[in-house]
C-alpha positions in Angstrom: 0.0 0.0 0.0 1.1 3.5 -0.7 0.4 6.7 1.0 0.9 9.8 -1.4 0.4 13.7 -0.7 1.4 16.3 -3.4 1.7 20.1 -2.4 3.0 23.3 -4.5 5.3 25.5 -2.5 5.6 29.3 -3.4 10.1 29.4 -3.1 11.8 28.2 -5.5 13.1 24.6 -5.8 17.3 25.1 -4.0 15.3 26.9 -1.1 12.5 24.3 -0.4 15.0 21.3 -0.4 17.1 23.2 1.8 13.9 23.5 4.7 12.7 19.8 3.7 17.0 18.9 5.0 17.2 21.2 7.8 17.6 18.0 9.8 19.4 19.8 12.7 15.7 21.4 13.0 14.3 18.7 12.4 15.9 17.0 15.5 15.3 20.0 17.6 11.1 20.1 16.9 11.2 16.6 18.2 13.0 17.6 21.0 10.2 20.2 22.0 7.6 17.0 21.3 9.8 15.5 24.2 11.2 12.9 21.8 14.8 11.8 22.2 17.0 12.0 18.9 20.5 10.1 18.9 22.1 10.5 15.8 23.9 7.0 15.6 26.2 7.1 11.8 29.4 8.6 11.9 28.2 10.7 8.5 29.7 14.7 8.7 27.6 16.7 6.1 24.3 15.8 4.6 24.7 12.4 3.0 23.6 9.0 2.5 23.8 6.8 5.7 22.8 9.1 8.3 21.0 7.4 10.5 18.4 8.7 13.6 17.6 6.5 16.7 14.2 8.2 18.1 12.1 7.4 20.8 9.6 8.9 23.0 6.2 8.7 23.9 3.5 8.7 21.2 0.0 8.5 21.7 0.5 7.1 25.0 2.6 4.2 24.1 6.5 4.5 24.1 7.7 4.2 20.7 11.2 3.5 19.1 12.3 4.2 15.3 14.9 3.9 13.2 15.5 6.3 10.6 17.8 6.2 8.0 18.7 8.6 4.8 19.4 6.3 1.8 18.8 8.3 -1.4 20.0 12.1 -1.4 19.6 14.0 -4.9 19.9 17.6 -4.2 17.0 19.7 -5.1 15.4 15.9 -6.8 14.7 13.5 -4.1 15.5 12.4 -0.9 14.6 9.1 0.6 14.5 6.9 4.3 14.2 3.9 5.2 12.0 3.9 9.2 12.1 0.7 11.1 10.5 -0.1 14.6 9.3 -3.6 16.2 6.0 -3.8 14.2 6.7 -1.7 11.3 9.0 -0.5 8.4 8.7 1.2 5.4 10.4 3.9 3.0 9.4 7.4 2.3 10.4 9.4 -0.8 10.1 13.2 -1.3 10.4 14.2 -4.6 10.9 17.8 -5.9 9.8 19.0 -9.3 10.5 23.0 -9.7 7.7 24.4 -11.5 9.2 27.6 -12.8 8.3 31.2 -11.4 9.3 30.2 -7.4 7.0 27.4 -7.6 7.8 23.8 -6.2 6.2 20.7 -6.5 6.8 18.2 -3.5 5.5 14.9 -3.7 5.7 12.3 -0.9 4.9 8.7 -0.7 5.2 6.3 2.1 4.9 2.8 1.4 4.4 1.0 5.6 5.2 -2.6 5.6 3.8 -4.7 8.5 6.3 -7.2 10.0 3.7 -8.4 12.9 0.3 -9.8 13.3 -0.7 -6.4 15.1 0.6 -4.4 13.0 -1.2 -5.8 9.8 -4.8 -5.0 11.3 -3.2 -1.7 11.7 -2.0 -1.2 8.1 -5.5 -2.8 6.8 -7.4 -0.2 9.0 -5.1 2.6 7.6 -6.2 0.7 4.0 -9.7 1.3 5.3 -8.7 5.2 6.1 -6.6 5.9 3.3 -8.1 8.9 1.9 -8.4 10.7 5.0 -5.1 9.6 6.1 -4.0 11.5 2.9 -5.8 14.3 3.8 -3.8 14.4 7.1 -0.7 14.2 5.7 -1.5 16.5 3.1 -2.3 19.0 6.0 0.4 18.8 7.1 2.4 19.3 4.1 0.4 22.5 3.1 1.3 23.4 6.9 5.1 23.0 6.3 4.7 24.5 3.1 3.4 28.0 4.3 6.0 27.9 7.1 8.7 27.8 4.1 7.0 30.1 1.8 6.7 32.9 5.0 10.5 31.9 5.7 11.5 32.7 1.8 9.1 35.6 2.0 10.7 37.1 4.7 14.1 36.8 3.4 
């Protein structure tokens, strides 16, 4: 099963792919969500092989993932591989520039169940997939206007 939202951003293409790897950020909005974030590669830069241990408590049940960057195209793609107890999966965000400071981001999740429990989950997310697109779409448009006020503002 895949999961896809698409969104256009008003910046151009170098500057939204710049905000979508602002992993340092990244790490630190977590934080404020009272996640913990271990980076665990030995990776300097921005590059394939970085890898995030995070844990913390979501939805009332303590959670750990893995995260790890495996494809990194600058201003074209970037993709991760998650993996936690019951789940894995990969996400891809792709970046199309669209001319005139306008950027195209798609992104597709594709979960993978690797327990009993975690199959009902998928097939009830399979149940809920167009509003589970909605949500992420949200909160792509969300992300979206926070970039577009960023490049706005200089």
């Amino acid at each position: 099963m895949r999961l896809t939202a698409v969104h256009a951003i008003n910046a151009p293409v170098d500057f939204v792919f710049k905000e979508f790897t602002n992993f340092s950020g990244f790490e630190a909005h977590a934080q404020e969500r009272e996640l913990t974030v271990e980076r665990t590669d030995n990776v300097t830069g921005i590059d394939v092989d970085m890898e995030w241990q995070i844990s913390g408590m979501v939805r009332g049940k303590h959670r750990e993932v893995c995260v790890r960057l495996d494809e990194y195209r600058e201003n074209d793609r970037i993709q991760y591989t998650s993996a936690s107890g019951a789940m894995s999966g990969q996400m891809l965000f792709e970046f199309e520039d669209l001319g005139s400071d306008v950027t195209e981001v798609s992104f597709h999740v594709d979960p993978k169940a690797e327990s009993i429990s975690s199959r009902l989950i998928l097939q009830s997310i399979r149940l809920a997939k167009n509003s589970v697109e909605k949500r992420i779409t949200k909160s792509m448009r969300i992300f979206g206007e926070q970039i577009e006020a960023k490049y706005i503002s200089g």
